[in-house]
C-alpha positions as CSV (number, residue, x, y, z in Angstrom):
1,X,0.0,0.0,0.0
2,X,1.3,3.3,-1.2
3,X,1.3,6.5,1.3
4,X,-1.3,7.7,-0.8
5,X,-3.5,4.9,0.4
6,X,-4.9,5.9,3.6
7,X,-7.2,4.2,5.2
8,X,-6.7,5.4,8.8
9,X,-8.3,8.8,9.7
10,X,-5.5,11.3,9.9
11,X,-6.2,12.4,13.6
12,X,-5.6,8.7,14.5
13,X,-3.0,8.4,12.5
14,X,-1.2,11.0,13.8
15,X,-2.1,9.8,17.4
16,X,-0.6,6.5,16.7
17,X,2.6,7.9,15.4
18,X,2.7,10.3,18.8
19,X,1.7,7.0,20.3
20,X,4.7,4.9,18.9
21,X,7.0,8.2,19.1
22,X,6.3,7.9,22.8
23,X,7.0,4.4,23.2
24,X,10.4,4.6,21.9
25,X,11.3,7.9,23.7
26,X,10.3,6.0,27.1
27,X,12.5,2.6,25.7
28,X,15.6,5.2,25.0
29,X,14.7,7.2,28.4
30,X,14.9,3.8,30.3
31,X,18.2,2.7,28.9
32,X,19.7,5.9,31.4
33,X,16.7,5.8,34.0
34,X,16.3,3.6,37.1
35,X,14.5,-0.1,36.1
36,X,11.8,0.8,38.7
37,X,10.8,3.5,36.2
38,X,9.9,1.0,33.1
39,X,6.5,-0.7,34.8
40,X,5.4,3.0,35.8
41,X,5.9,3.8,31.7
42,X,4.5,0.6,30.2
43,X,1.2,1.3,32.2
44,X,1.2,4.9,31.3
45,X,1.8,3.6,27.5
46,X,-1.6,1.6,28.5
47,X,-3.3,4.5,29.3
48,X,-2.3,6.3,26.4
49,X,-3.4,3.6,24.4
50,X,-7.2,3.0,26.1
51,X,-7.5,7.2,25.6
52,X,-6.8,6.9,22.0
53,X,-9.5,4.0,21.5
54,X,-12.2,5.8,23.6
55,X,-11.5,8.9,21.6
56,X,-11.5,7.1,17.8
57,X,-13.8,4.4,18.8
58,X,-16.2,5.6,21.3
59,X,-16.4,5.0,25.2
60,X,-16.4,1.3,25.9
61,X,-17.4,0.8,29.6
62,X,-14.7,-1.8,30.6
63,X,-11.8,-0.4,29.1
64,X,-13.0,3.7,30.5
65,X,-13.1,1.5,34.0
66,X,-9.2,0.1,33.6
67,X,-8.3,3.8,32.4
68,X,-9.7,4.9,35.4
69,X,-8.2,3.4,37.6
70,X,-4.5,3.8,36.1
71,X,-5.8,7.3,36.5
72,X,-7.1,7.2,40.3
73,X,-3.4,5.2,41.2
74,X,-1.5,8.1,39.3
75,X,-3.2,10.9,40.9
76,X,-5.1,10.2,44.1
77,X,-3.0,9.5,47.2
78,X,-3.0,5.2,46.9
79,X,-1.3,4.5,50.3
80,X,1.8,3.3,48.9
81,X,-0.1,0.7,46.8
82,X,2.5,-0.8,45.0
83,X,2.5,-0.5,41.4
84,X,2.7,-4.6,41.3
85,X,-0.8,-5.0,42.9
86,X,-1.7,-2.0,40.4
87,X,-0.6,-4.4,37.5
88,X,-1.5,-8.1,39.1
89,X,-5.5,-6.2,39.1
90,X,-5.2,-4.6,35.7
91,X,-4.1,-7.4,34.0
92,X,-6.8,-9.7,35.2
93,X,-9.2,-6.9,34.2
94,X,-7.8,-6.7,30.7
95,X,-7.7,-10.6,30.5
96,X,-11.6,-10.3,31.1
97,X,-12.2,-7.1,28.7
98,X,-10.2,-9.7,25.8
99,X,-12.2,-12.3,26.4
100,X,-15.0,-10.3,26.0
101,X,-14.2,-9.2,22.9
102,X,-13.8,-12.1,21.5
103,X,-16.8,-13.2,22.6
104,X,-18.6,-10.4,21.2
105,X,-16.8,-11.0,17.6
106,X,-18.9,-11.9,14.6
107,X,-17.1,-15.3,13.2
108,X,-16.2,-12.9,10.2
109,X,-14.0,-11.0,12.6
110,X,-12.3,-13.0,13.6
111,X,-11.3,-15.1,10.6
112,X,-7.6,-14.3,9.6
113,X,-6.4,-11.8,6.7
């Protein structure tokens, strides 16, 4: 497919390629940073990610719930939750919101291309 060819909307487009210009900016960051920082960054990559889809795709109720609460841990006080409990939780969620998904696919969906 040439350049030319488009078939992405050009706002998400160019959110996808802030998107991936982030997640290689944090990979470089980390290579000078503390390891402790990287789980903090992959879950903000996550959150970045769920904000893109609710803005191109609409609200989806379990995925604005997981965004949600990356967003209560990062800015409401969280008595020293650790970020592994953040991640054993959000991981199960997501696990659920996949199967979902799949769930909810038409057998056309999810036939491969």
């Amino acid at each position: 497919m040439e350049h030319t060819d488009r078939q992405l909307p050009a706002r998400l487009r160019e959110d996808l390629v802030l998107l991936t210009a982030y997640l290689l900016s944090t990979g470089h960051g980390l290579l000078h940073e503390p390891a402790a920082y990287a789980p903090a960054r992959a879950v903000d990559a996550a959150r970045r990610t769920l904000g893109l889809l609710a803005e191109h795709d609409g609200p989806d109720r379990r995925l604005d719930e997981v965004r949600a609460r990356i967003d209560e841990f990062f800015t409401d006080p969280h008595d020293g939750e650790p970020l592994a409990e953040l991640l054993d939780e959000l991981c199960v969620r997501m696990a659920e919101v996949v199967d979902a998904f799949q769930e909810d696919a038409s057998p056309a969906e999810t036939q491969p291309r």
